[in-house]
GUZANU-925763 format. One record per residue (C-alpha): x, y, z; residue in one letter. Coordinates in steps of 0.1 Angstrom, whole numbers, padded with zeros to 4 digits, always signed. Example, Ala and Ser with C-alpha at 12.3 -4.5 7.8 and 13.67 -1.06 7.14 Angstrom:
2
+0123-0045+0078A/+0137-0011+0071S/
END
This chain:
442
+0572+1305+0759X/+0570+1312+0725X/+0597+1294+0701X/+0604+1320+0668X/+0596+1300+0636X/+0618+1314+0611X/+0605+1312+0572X/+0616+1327+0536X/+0595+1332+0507X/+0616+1329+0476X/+0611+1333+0436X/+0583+1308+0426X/+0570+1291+0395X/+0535+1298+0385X/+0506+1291+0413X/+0485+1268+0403X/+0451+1251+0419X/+0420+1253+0436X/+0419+1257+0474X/+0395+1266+0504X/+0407+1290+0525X/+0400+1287+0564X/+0365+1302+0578X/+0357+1335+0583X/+0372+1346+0617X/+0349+1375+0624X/+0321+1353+0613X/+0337+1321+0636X/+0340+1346+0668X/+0303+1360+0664X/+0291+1327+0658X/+0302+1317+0694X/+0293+1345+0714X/+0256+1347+0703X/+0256+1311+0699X/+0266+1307+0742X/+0237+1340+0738X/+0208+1317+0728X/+0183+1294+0744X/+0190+1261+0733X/+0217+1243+0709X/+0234+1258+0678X/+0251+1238+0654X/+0285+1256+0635X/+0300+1239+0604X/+0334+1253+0589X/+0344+1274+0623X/+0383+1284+0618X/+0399+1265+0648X/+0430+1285+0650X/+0437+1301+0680X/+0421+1332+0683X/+0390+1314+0679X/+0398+1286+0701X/+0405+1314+0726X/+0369+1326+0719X/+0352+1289+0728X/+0370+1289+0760X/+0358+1318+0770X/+0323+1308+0762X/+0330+1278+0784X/+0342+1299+0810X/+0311+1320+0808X/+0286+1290+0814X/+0279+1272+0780X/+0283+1242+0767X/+0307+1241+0738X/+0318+1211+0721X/+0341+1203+0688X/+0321+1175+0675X/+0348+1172+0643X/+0367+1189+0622X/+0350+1226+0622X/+0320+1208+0634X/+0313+1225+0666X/+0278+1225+0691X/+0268+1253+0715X/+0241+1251+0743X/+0237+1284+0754X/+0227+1299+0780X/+0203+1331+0771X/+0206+1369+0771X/+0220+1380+0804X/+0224+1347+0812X/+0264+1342+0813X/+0279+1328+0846X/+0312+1348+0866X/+0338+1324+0850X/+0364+1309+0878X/+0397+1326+0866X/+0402+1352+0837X/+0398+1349+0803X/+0427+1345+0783X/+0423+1355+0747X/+0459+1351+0737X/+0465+1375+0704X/+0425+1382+0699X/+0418+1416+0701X/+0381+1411+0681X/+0373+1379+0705X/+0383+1404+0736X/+0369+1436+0726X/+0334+1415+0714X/+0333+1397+0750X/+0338+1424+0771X/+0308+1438+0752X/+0288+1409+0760X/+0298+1404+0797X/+0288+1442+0799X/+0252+1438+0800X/+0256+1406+0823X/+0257+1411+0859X/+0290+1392+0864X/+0328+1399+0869X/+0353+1387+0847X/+0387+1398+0842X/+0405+1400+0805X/+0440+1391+0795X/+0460+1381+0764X/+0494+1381+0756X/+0526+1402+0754X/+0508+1420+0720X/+0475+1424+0733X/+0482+1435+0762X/+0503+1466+0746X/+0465+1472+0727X/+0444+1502+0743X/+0412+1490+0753X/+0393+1524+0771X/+0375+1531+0734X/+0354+1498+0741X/+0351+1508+0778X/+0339+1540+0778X/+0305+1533+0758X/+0301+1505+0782X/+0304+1521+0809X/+0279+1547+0799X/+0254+1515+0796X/+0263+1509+0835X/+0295+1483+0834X/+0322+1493+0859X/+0362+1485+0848X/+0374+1477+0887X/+0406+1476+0874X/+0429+1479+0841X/+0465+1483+0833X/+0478+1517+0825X/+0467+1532+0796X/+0436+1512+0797X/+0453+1479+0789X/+0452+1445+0797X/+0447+1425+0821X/+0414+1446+0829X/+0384+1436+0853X/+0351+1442+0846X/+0322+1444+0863X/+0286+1437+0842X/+0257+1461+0845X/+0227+1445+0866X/+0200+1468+0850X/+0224+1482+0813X/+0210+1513+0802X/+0203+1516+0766X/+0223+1541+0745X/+0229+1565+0717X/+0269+1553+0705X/+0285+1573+0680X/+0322+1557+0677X/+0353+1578+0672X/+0366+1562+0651X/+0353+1536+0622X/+0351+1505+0640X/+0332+1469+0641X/+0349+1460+0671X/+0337+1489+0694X/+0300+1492+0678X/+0297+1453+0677X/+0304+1457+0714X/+0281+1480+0721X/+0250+1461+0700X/+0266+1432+0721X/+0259+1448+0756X/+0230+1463+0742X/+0211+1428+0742X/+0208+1432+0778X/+0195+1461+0777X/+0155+1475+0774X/+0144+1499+0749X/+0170+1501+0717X/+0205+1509+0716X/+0214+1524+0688X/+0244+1530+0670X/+0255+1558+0645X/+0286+1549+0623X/+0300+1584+0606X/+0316+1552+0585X/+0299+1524+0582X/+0322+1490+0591X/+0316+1454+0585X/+0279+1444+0593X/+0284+1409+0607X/+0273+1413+0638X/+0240+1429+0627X/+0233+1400+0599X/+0244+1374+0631X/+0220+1391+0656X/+0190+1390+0635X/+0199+1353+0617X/+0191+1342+0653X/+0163+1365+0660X/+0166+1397+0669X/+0151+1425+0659X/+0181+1448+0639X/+0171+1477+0619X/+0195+1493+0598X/+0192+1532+0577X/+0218+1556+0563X/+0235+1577+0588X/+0256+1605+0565X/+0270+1601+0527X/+0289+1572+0539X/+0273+1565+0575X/+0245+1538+0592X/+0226+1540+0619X/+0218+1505+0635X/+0188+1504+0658X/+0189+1472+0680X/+0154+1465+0705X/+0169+1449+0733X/+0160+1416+0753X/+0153+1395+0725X/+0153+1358+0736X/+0175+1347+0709X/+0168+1310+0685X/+0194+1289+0680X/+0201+1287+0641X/+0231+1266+0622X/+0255+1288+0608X/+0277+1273+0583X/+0309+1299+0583X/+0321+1312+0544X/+0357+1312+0535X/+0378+1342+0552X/+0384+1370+0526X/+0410+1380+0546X/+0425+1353+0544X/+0418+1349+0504X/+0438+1381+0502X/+0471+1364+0507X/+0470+1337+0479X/+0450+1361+0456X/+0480+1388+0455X/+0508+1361+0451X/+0486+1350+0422X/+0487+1383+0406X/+0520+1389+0413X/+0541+1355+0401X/+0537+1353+0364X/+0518+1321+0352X/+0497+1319+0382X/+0458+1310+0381X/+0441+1296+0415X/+0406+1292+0422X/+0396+1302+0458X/+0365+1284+0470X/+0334+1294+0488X/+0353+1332+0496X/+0329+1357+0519X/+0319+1386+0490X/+0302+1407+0514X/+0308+1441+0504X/+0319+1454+0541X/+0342+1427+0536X/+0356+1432+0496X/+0375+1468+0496X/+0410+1448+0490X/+0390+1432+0456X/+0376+1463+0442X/+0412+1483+0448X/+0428+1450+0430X/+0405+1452+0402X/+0410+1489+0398X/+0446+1483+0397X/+0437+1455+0366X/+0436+1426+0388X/+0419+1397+0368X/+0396+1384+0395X/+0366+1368+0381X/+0336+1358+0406X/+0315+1319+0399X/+0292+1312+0413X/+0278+1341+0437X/+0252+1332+0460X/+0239+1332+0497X/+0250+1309+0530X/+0241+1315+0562X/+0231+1351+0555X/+0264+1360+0541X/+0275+1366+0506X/+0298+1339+0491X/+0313+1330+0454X/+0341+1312+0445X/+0373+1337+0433X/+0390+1327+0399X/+0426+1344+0397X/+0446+1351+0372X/+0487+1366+0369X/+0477+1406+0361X/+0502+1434+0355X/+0490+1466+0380X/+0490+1499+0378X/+0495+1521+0409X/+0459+1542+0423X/+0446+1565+0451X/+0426+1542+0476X/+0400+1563+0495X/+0401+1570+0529X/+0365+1563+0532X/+0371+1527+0518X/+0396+1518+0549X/+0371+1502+0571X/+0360+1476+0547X/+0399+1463+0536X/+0417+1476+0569X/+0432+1443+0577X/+0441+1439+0538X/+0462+1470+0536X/+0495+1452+0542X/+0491+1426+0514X/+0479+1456+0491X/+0513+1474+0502X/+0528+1445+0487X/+0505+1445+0450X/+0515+1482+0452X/+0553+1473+0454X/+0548+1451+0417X/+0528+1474+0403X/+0540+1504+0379X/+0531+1544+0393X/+0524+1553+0427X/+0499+1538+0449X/+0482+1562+0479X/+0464+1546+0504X/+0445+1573+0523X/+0434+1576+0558X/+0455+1545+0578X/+0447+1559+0619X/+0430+1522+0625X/+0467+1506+0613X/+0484+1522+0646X/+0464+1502+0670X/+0462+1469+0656X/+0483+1435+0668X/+0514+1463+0660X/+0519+1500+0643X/+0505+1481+0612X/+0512+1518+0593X/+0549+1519+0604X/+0552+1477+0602X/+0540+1478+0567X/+0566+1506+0555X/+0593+1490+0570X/+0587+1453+0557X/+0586+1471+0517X/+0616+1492+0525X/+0640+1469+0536X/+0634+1445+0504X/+0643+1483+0484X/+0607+1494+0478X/+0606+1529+0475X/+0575+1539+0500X/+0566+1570+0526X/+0537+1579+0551X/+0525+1610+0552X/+0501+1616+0583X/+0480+1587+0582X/+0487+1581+0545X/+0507+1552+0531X/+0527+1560+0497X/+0541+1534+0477X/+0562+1537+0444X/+0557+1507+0429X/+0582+1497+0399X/+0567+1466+0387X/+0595+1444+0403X/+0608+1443+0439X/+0646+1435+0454X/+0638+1419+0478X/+0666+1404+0498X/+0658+1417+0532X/+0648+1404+0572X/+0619+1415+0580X/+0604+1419+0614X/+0570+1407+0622X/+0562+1421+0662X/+0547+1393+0666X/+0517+1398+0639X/+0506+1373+0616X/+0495+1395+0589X/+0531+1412+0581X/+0549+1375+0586X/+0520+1362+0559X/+0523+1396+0535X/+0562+1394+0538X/+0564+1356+0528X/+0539+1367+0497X/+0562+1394+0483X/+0590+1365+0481X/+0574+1347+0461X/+0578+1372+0432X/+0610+1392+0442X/+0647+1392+0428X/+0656+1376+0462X/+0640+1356+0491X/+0623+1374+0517X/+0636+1365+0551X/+0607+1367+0581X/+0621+1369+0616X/+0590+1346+0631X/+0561+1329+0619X/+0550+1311+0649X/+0521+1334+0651X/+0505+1326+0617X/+0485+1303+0634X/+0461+1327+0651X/+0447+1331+0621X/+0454+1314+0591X/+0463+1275+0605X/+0482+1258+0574X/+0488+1285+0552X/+0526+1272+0547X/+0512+1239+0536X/+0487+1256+0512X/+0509+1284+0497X/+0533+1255+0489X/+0506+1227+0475X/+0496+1260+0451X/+0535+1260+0443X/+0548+1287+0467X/+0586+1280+0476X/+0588+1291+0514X/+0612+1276+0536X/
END
């Protein structure tokens, strides 16, 4: 039973310091799954052991391979090949996760197993038929699934999967990383064709341990991702970056509370990954990159921040899938910054860990920030200064507790948050960092 953790964020000096922010979680998740996918051991430095990700190992253990913390984000995988997972004893529980989920149920897919999914009060509100119906079209059979497609769901693998032609509804890295996932399995090449393209960690993971990946334009804004299945994947060391997510947090308190500079170390600058620095830097964000170079297959450079006044902007629609779990934070840059902000084409928001579209409004209006949604449009009027001075209500998501304690930093008044118990699912020690930088949260 979870116990609510109550927190404020309140009026802060200037930031100051340089930090490392936790590993990249999609990166962390991906390197499990295809890690347990491989023949023989791969080594992981830097994973993020909070709990999503812990949720993630289990399951690999569940599946059949050998997973072991060896020390602090030092972690070792024996896996067990393509195809080759095991039908684990009891279901997986993957707690808050909807990416560890959604990315193993593509992977069981093309095994022929049964498993059966489940998570917690949040996740199991969180429609799962988009990632089902592509698989099932590869030859996977849901024996059973909550109403509406929810959680707990059984599935049963494909023996022989059947290679397809996917093109998502909607722009996605969960559902096409799925797919590619399941597609491993299968002969032939599955391909996928993204009307927007999304974060391509799961292709630059599939082909760092061998696989065969090809990637071309799909559209003015599109890829198409051509995977040749049955690979026998290599083991390979993946050393995780620095969650840009994550980065987003301290980055906007820093450009919000006057005086601040931080340095962020070793931050993920992949540009699928960067859409919340390129809107900051168009709203005159001083964000200064040292250092850029390559890790792993990923971009990384550390982030050098300093206090900026910001002016509002229009944020494309077409721009959403490469900053969609940054548009709360942003909400809050938008609420300090003089002129109206528009951030276009939100749809993804509504099915995250909550109504991220209606959770983000309300957690800027109750601290008196003037702000509207119109369709799947999010409108604030920022007035370089904010109230504050209000509760707000987290449904349970660690992003809107995290983005509410930011905005206190700065405001007239402390920013009460209802419960931040759940922080830790993503971002382990972020109270401890934010005040070693010279937050005041309590």
């Amino acid at each position: 039973m979870n116990s609510k953790v109550p927190l404020a964020g309140r009026r802060s000096g200037p930031l100051r310091g340089r930090v490392r922010m936790p590993g990249d979680k999609s990166i962390s998740h991906r390197a499990l799954i295809l890690g347990a996918l491989t023949v023989g051991e791969t080594r992981i430095s830097g994973l993020l052991e909070g709990e999503d990700v812990i949720n993630t190992s289990r399951a690999m253990r569940a599946l059949g391979a050998t997973v072991e913390r060896v020390g602090e984000g030092e972690w070792r995988i024996q896996g067990v090949g393509v195809s080759g997972f095991a039908e684990p004893p009891a279901a997986l529980d993957f707690g808050n996760s909807g990416t560890g989920c959604r990315l193993v149920i593509g992977a069981v897919a093309g095994c022929p197993i049964t498993a059966t999914f489940d998570g917690d009060a949040s996740l199991r509100t969180r429609p799962q038929r988009r990632v089902l119906d592509p698989l099932e079209r590869m030859g996977a059979h849901t024996l059973a699934e909550a109403e509406g497609g929810r959680l707990p769901l059984t599935l049963k693998g494909a023996r022989d999967p059947i290679p397809i032609v996917y093109r998502p509804p909607a722009a996605s890295a969960q559902l096409k990383s799925a797919v590619l996932l399941a597609g491993l399995s299968a002969p032939g090449e599955t391909v996928v064709e993204e009307a927007e393209a999304t974060r391509d960690h799961t292709e630059r993971m599939l082909r760092h341990f061998g696989a065969e990946v090809a990637v071309s334009p799909n559209g003015p804004h599109g890829r198409r991702i051509t995977l040749n299945g049955q690979p026998e994947l290599v083991p390979a060391p993946v050393m995780v970056p620095a969650d840009p997510s994550s980065a987003a947090f301290p980055m906007v308190a820093a450009l919000i509370v006057p005086g601040s500079e931080i340095v962020l170390d070793g931050v993920m600058t992949n540009v699928t990954r960067t859409g919340l620095f390129k809107t900051l830097r168009e709203m005159g964000a001083d964000i200064e990159e040292l250092d850029a170079r390559l890790e792993g297959g990923e971009d990384v450079a550390e982030l050098r921040v300093r206090h900026s006044g910001l002016n509002g902007v229009e944020v494309p629609p077409e721009r959403a899938p490469f900053m969609i779990d940054e548009y709360l934070v942003l909400g809050v840059a938008a609420s300090f910054a003089e002129g109206t902000t528009r951030m276009r084409g939100l749809k993804e928001l509504r099915v995250k860990e909550s109504d991220r579209l209606a959770a983000t409004a309300a957690m800027l209006r109750v601290n008196g920030v003037d702000v509207e949604i119109e369709g799947d449009d999010l409108i604030v009027h920022g007035r370089g200064r904010v109230a504050g001075g209000g509760l707000v209500a987290t449904h349970m998501d660690h992003r809107i507790a995290m983005s509410a304690l930011v905005m206190g930093l700065a405001s007239d008044k402390p920013v009460q948050v209802d419960d931040t118990a759940f922080i830790a699912t993503s971002f382990p020690g972020f109270t401890e960092m934010m005040r070693g930088l010279g937050g005041d949260l309590g």
